[in-house]
Every structure is written in C-alpha cells, then in structure tokens.
C-alpha positions, 0 to 999 in steps of 0.5 A: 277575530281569534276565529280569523287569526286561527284560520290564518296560522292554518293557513300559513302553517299548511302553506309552510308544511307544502313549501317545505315538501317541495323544498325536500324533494328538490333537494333530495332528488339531485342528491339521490341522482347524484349518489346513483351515478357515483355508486353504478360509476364505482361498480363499473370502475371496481368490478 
C-alpha cells in the first residue's frame, strides 16, 4: 500500500514537474516575443 501511495506521488510529482514546464514556457515566450519587438522597434525608433 505504502509502495502504491510512493509510485502515485512520483507520478503526480513528475506530471507536476512537466505541467509546470509547459506552463513556463507558454508564458516565457510571448513575453520573450514581446520584449524582442519592443526593443528592435526602440532601436529603429531611436537610432
């Protein structure tokens, strides 16, 4: 039962760890996108 209750935290856990991946990611790169073109359109604009 304890064997059973161990392999379900790992389970939840790693499933956590991935969701949390994917979560980052969606939100890291549209704010990566968006500071991308504000900064190439604040070089065109101030050069």
């Amino acid at each position: 039962m304890a064997l059973y209750r161990l392999k379900a935290a790992l389970f939840y856990v790693s499933n956590l760890s991935a969701y949390m991946q994917s979560l980052t990611l969606s939100l890291i790169l549209p704010v990566g996108v968006l500071l991308g073109g504000a900064t190439s359109i604040a070089r065109d604009y101030y050069r």
